[in-house]
C-alpha positions in Angstrom: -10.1 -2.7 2.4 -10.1 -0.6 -0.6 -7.7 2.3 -1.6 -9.0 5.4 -3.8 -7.4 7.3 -6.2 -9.6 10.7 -8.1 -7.6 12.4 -10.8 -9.4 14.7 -13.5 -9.9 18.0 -11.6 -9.2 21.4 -12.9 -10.0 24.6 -13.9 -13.0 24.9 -16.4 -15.0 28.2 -17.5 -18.5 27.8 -16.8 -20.9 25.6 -19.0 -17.7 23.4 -19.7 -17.5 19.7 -18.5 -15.0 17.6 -17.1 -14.8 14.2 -16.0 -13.6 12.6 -12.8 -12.4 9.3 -12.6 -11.9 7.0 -9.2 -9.5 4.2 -9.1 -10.1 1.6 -6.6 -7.4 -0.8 -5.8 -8.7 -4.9 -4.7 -10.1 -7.5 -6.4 -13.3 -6.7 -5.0 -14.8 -3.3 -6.2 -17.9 -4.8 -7.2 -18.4 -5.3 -4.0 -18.7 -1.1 -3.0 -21.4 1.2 -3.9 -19.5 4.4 -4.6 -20.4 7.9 -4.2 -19.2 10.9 -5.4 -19.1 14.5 -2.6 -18.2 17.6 -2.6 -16.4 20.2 -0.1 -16.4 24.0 -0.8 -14.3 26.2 1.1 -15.9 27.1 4.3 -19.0 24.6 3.9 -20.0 21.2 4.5 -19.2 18.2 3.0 -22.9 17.5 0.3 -23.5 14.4 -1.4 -23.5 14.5 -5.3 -24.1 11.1 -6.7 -24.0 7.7 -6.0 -24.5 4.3 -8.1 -24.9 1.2 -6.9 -22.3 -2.3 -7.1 -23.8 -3.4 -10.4 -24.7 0.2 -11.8 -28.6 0.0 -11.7 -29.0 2.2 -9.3 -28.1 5.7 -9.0 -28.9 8.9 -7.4 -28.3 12.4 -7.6 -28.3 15.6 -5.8 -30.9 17.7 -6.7 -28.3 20.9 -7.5 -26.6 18.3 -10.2 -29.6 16.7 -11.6 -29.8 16.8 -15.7 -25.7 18.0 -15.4 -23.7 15.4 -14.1 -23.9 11.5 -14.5 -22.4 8.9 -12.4 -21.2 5.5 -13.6 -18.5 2.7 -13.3 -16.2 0.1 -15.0 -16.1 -2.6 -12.5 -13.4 -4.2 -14.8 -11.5 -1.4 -14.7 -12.2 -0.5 -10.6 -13.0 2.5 -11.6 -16.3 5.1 -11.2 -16.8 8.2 -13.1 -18.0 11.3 -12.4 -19.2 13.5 -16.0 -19.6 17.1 -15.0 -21.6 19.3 -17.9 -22.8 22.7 -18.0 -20.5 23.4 -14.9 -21.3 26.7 -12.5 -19.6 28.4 -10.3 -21.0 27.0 -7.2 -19.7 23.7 -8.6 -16.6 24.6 -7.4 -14.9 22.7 -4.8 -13.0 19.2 -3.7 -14.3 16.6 -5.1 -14.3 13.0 -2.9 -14.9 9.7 -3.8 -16.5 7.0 -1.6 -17.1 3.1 -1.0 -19.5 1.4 0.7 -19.4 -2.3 1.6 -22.5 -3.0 3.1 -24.3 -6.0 0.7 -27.2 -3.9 -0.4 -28.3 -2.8 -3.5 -29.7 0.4 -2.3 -27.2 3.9 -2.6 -26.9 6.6 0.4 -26.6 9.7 0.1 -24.8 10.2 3.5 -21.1 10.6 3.3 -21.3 8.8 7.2 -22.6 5.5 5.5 -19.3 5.1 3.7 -16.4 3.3 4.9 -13.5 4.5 2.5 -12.3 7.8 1.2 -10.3 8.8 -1.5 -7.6 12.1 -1.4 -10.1 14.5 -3.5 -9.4 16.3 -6.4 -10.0 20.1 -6.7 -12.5 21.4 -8.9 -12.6 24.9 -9.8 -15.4 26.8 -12.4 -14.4 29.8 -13.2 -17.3 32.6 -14.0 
């Protein structure tokens, strides 16, 4: 089982950036391909990136595409989240994810993922 921490939420005027960390706890993060989601109020629950165990492999959400870029520290159990050129309809709680099935591949649906962190609000100001 893995526990997961985000911090690195705020406010930020559009066409800022921020960056969202994930802290895992366990010796095995490496094991977990992580994704990143998003919640705004009164909608669904979207996928926004994911990268796989070793990093390789990544994928994106076509609304964050060329803005946002997903990576990981597997010696520091930790997964990032950088955020650029920020908009509005950016805004909203941020999630992150594991999944511990021994694939290389990423998903892209939140129900593929065993573990959930707290969130961490993001809010872009126009």
């Amino acid at each position: 089982q893995v526990q997961l921490v985000e911090s690195g939420g705020g406010l930020v005027q559009a066409g800022g950036s921020l960056r969202l960390s994930c802290a895992a706890s366990g010796r095995t993060f490496s094991s977990y391909a992580m994704g990143w989601f998003r919640q705004a109020p009164g909608k669904e629950r979207e996928f926004v990136a994911a990268i796989s165990r070793s990093g390789r492999v990544t994928s994106y959400a076509d609304a964050v595409k060329g803005r946002f870029t997903i990576s990981r520290d597997n010696a520091k159990n930790t997964v990032y989240l950088q955020m650029n050129s920020l908009k509005a309809e950016d805004t909203g709680a941020y999630y992150c994810a594991a999944d511990p099935k021994p694939t290389t591949a990423v998903f892209t649906s939140g129900s593929l993922y065993d573990y959930w962190g707290q969130g961490t609000q993001v809010t872009v100001s126009s």
